[in-house]
C-alpha beads as a LAMMPS data file, in Angstrom:
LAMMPS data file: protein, C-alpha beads

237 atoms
236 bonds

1 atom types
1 bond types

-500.0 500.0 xlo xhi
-500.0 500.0 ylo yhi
-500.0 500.0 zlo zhi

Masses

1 110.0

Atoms # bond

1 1 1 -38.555 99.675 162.657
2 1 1 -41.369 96.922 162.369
3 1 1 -42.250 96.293 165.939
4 1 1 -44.569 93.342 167.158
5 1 1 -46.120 93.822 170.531
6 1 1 -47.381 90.918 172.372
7 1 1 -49.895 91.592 174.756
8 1 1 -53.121 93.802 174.736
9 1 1 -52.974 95.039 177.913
10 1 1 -52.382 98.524 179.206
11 1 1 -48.771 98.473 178.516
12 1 1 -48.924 97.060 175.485
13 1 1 -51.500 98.944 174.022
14 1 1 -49.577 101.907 175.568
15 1 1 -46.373 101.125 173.543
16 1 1 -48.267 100.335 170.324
17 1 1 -49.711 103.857 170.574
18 1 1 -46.813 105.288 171.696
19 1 1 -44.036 103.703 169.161
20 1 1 -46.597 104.118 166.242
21 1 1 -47.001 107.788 166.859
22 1 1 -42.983 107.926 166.587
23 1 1 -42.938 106.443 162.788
24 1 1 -42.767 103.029 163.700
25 1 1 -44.830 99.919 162.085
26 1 1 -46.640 98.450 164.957
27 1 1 -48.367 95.373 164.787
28 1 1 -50.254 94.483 167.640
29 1 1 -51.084 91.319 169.451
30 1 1 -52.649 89.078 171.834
31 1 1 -50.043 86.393 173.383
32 1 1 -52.553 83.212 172.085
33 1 1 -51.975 84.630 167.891
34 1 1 -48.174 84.819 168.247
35 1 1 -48.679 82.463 164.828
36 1 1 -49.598 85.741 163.092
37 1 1 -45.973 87.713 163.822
38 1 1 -44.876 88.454 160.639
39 1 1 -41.694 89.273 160.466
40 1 1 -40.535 92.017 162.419
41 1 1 -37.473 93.315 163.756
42 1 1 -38.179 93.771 167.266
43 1 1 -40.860 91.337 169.337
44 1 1 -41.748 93.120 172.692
45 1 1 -43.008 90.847 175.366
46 1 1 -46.050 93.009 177.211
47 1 1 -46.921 90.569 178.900
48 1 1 -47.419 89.772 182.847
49 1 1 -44.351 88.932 184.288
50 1 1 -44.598 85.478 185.140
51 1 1 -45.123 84.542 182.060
52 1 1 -42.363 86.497 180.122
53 1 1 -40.500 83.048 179.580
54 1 1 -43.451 80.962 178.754
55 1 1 -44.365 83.314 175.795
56 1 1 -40.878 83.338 174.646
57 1 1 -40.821 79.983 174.646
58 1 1 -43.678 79.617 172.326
59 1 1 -41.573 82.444 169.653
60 1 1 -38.623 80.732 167.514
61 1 1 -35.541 81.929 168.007
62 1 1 -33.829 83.581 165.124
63 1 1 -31.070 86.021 164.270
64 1 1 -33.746 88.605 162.276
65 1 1 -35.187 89.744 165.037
66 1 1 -34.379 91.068 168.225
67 1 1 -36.776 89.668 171.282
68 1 1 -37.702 92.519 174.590
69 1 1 -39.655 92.901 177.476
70 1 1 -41.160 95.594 179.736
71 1 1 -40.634 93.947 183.233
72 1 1 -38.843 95.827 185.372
73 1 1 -38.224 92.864 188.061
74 1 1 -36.814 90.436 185.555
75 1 1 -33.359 90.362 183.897
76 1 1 -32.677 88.819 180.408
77 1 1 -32.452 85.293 181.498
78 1 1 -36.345 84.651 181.005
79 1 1 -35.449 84.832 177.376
80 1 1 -32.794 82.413 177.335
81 1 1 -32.914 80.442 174.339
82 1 1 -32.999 83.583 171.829
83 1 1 -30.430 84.926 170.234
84 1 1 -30.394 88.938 170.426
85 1 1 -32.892 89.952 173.275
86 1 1 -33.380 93.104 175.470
87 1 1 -35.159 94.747 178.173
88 1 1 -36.670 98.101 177.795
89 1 1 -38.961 99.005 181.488
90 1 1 -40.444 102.490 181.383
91 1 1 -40.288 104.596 184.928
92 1 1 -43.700 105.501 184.157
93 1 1 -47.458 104.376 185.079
94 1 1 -49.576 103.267 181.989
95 1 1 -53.667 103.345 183.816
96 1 1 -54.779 103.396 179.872
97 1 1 -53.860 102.998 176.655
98 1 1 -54.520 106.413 175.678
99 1 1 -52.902 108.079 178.697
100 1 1 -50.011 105.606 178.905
101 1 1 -48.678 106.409 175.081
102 1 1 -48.443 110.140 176.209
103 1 1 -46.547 109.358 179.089
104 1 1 -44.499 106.953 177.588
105 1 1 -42.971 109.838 174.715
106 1 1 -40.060 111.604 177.290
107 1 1 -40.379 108.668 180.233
108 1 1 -37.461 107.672 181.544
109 1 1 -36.647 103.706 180.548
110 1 1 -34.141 101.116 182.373
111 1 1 -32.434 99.209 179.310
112 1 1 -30.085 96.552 178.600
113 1 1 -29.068 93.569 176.255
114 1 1 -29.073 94.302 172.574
115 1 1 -28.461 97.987 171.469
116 1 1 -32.467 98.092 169.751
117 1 1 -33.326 98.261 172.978
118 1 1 -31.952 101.914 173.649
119 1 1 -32.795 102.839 170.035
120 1 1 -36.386 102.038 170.667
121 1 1 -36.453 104.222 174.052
122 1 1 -34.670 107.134 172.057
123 1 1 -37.043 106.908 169.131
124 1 1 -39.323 107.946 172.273
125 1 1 -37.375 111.005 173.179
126 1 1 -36.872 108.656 176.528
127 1 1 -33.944 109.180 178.574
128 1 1 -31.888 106.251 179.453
129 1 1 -30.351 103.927 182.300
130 1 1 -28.859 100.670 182.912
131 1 1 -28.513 98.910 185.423
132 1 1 -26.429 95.177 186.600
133 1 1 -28.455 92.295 187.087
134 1 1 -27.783 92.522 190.587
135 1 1 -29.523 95.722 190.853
136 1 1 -32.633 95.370 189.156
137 1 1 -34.562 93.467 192.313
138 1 1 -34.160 97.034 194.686
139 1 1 -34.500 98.771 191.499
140 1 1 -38.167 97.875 190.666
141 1 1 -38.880 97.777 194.534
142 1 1 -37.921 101.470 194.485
143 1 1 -40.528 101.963 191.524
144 1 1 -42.843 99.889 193.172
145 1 1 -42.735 102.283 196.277
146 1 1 -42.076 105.355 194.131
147 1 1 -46.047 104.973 192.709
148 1 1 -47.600 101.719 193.815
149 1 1 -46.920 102.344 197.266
150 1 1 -48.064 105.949 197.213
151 1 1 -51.522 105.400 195.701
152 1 1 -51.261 102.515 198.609
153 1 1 -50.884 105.856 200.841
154 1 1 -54.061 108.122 199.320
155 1 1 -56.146 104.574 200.114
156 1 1 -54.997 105.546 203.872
157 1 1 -55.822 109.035 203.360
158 1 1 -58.640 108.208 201.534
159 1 1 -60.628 106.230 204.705
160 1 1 -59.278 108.424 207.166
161 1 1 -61.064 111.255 205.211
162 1 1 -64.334 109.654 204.924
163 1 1 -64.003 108.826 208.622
164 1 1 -64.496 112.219 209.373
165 1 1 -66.759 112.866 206.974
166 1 1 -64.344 115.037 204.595
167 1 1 -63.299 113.517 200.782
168 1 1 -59.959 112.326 199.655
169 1 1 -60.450 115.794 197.251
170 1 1 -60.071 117.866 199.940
171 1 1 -56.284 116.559 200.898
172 1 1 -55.181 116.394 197.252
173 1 1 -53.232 119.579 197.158
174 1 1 -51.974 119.079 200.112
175 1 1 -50.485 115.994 199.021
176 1 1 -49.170 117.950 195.320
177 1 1 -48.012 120.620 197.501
178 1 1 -45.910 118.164 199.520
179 1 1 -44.189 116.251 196.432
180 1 1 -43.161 119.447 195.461
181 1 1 -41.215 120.614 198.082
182 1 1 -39.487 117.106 197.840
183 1 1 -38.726 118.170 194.429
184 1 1 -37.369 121.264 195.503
185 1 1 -35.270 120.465 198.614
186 1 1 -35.536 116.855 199.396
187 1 1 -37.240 114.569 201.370
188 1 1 -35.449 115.549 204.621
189 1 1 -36.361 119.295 204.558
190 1 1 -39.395 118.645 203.018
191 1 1 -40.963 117.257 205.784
192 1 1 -42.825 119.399 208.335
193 1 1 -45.592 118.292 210.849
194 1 1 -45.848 116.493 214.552
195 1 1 -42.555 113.738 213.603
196 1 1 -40.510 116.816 212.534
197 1 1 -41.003 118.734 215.529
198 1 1 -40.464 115.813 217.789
199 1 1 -44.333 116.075 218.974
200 1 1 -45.453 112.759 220.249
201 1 1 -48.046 113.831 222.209
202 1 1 -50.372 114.860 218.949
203 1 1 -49.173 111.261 217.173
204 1 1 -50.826 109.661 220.244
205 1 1 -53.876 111.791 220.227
206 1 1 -53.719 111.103 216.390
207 1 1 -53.980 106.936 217.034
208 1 1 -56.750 107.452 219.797
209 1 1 -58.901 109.439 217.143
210 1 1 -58.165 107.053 213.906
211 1 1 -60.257 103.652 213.073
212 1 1 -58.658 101.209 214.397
213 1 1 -57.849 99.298 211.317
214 1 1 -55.698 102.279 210.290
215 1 1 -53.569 102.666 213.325
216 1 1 -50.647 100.155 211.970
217 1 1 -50.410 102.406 208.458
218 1 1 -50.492 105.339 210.429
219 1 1 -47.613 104.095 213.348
220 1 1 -45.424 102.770 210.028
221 1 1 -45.420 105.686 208.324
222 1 1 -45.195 107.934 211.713
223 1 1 -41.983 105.866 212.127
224 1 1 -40.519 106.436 208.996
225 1 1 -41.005 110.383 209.638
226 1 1 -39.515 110.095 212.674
227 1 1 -36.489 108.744 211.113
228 1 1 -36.363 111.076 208.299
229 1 1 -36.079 114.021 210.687
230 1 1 -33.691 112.160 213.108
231 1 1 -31.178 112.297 209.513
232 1 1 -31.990 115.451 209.071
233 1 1 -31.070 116.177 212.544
234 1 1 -27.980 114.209 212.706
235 1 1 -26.840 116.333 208.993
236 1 1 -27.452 119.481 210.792
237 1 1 -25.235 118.202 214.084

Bonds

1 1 1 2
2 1 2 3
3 1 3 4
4 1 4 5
5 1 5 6
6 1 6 7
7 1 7 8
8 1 8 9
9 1 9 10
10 1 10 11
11 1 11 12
12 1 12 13
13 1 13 14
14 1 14 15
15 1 15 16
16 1 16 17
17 1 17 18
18 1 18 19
19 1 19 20
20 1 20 21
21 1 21 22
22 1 22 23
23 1 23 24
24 1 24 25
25 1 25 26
26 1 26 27
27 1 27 28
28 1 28 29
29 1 29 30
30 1 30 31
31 1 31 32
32 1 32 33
33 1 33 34
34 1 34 35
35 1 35 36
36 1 36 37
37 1 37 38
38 1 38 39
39 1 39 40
40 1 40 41
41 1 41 42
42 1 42 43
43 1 43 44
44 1 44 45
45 1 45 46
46 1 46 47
47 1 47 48
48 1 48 49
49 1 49 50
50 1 50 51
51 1 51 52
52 1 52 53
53 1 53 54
54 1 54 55
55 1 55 56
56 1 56 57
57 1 57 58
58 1 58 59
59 1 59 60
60 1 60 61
61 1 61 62
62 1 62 63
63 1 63 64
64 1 64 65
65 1 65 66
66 1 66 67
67 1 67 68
68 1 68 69
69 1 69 70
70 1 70 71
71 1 71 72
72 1 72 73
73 1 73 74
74 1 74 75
75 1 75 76
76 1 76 77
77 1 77 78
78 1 78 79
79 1 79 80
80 1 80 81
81 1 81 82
82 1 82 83
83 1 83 84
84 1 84 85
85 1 85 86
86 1 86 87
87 1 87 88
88 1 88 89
89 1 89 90
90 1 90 91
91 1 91 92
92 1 92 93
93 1 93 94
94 1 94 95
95 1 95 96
96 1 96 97
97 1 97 98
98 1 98 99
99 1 99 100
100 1 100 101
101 1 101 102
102 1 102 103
103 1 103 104
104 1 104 105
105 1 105 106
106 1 106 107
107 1 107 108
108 1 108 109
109 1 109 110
110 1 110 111
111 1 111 112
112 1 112 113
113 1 113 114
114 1 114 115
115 1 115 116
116 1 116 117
117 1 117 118
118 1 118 119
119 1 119 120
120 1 120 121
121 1 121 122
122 1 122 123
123 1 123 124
124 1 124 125
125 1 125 126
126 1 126 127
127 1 127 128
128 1 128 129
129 1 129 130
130 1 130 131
131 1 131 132
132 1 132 133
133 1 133 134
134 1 134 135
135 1 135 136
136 1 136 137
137 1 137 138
138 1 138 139
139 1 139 140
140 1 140 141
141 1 141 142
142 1 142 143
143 1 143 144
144 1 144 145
145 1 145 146
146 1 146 147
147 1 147 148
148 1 148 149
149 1 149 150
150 1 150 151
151 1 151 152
152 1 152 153
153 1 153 154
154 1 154 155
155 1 155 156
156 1 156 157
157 1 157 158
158 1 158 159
159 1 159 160
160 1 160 161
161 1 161 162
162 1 162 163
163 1 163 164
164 1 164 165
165 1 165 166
166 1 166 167
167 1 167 168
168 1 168 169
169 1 169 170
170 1 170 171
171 1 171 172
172 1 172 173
173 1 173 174
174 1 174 175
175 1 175 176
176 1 176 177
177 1 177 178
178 1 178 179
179 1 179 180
180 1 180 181
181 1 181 182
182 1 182 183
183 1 183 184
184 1 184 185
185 1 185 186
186 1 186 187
187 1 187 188
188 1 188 189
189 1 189 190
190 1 190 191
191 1 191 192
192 1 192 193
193 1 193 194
194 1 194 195
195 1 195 196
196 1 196 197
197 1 197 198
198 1 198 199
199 1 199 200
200 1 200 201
201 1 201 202
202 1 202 203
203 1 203 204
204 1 204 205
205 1 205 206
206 1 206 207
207 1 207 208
208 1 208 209
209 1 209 210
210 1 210 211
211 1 211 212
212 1 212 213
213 1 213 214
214 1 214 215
215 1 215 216
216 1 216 217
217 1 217 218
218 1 218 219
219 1 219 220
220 1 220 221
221 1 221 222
222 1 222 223
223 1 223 224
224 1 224 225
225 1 225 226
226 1 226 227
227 1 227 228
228 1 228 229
229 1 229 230
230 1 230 231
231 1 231 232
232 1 232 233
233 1 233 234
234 1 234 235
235 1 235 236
236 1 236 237
């Protein structure tokens, strides 16, 4: 297919890479030279997501071509106005071009709208979901806890590290070793440590010995352990 990406980001760079190592013609550009698209089938919007609809506002409709996005948050109607149109939002984090076209060949991708949209995905060897509009707010919340949140984490780790004079490299397997197990067996019998056994008195020695500024992350996520083994509990019961 002759794809036009708009948007010279890291995701759009990342699909350009990606789609043109697949066989596809890429042509790739910034959102201000969208007077240089020459005629493609597919436009894909890489573009932040505010201003998905004020780009495709600026692209005239037609029936050739068949206009997408990347956004995960936003449903088709910040196309509205075009014709055929589709959404195609990779599970995946793109920190580079380079690194984001390798992860983007096998990622899994949330599609909907016009059937190019799942063609393009499987041209990447992606596997494929859909989802109702409905869905798609908690859906990229999930994502955005799945990885945004949990570098959000290592920045926690991180200063609590360097408060004791350790480095955030010394925790890292640690941290593999635990995504792992939830791999394996779950979240709920993955989880070991002071809120699994019910040990409150090392989560309060934990708070006294913490900078202060990191006591609220640390109580938060001490909750949400406590909770995870109180399901596990209840399962067991």
């Amino acid at each position: 297919m002759r794809i036009t990406i708009v948007g010279t980001g890291r995701a759009g760079t990342s699909f350009a890479r990606a789609l043109a190592s697949v066989g596809h013609q890429v042509q790739l550009l910034s959102h201000q030279d969208l007077a240089l698209v020459d005629s493609p089938d597919v436009i894909v919007l890489c573009v932040p997501d505010d201003e998905i609809a004020n780009v495709a506002r600026e692209i005239a409709p037609g029936d050739d071509f068949v206009l997408c996005h990347v956004a995960g948050s936003r449903t088709l109607d910040v196309l509205a106005g075009h014709r055929r149109v589709g959404s195609l939002h990779p599970l995946m984090t793109l920190p580079s071009g380079e690194l984001g076209a390798r992860r983007l060949i096998g990622a899994t991708y949330c599609v909907s709208g016009d059937e190019v949209a799942e063609r393009i995905a499987r041209s990447l060897h992606g596997r494929v979901i859909t989802l109702r509009d409905d869905q798609r707010t908690l859906y990229h919340a999930t994502a955005t806890a799945a990885s945004n949140h949990l570098v959000a984490l290592m920045g926690h780790v991180q200063r609590l590290a360097e408060s004791s004079g350790l480095r955030l490299e010394d925790f890292l397997d640690l941290s593999r070793q635990a995504l792992e197990d939830v791999a394996l067996v779950g979240p709920e019998q993955a989880l070991t440590g002071p809120a699994s056994r019910g040990d409150v008195a090392t989560i309060d020695a934990h708070l006294d010995a913490i900078p202060e500024a990191e006591r609220s992350t640390y109580v938060a996520l001490a909750h949400a352990a406590f909770e995870l083994a109180e399901r596990r509990s209840s399962r067991i019961a």
